[in-house]
C-alpha atoms as one frame of an Amber mdcrd trajectory, in Angstrom:
protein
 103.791  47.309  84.073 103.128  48.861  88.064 107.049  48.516  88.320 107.547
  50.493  85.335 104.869  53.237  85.157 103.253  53.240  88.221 104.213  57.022
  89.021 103.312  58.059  85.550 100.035  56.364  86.096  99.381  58.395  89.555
 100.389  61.864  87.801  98.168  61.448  84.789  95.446  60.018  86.886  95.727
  63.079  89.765  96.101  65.788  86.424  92.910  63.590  84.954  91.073  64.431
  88.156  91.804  68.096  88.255  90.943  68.903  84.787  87.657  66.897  85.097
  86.757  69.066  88.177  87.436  71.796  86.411  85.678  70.983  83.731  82.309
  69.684  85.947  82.647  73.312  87.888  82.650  75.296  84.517  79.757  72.598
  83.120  77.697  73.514  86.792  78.198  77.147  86.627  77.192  77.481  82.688
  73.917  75.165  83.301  72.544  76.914  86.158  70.507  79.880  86.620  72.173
  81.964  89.155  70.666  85.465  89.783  72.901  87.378  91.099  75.563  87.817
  88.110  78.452  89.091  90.409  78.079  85.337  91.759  78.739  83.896  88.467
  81.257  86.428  87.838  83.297  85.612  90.911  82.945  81.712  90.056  84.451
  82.485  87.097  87.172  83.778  88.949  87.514  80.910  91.192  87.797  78.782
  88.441  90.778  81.088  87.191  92.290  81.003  90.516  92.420  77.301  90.363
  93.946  76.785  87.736  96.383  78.689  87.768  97.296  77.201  91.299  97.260
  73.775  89.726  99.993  75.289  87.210 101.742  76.694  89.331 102.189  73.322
  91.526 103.168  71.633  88.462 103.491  72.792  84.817 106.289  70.759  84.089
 103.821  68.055  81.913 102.697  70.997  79.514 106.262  71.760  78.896 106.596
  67.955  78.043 103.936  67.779  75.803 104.828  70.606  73.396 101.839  73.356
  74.928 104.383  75.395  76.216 107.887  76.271  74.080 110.957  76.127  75.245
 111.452  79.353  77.047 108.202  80.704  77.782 107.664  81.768  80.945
């Protein structure tokens, strides 16, 4: 099974990893009381920021699934 999926297995389980921090930092921010509501804003934004670096490294996997259409840009 290693021989046959092994870099299948690494992808999913590095893609697992970044939505699941992503997920945790959104779960952190929401949870706590911050004061200062341009910090939360600007969390936000680094949250935004990193995701869309993470698609940009590699959206190929949402074109293989069917989230993105053929085409779209």
């Amino acid at each position: 099974m290693n021989d046959l999926y092994a870099f299948e297995f690494l992808k999913m389980q590095k893609v697992h990893h970044e939505y699941m921090s992503l997920i945790i930092f959104r779960d952190t921010i929401s949870r706590r009381e911050i004061k200062d509501l341009k910090v939360k804003e600007l969390l936000n934004l680094l949250g935004k920021v990193f995701v869309l670096h993470t698609l940009s490294q590699d959206s190929g996997a949402l074109y293989e699934s069917g989230y993105f259409k053929p085409g779209a840009n």
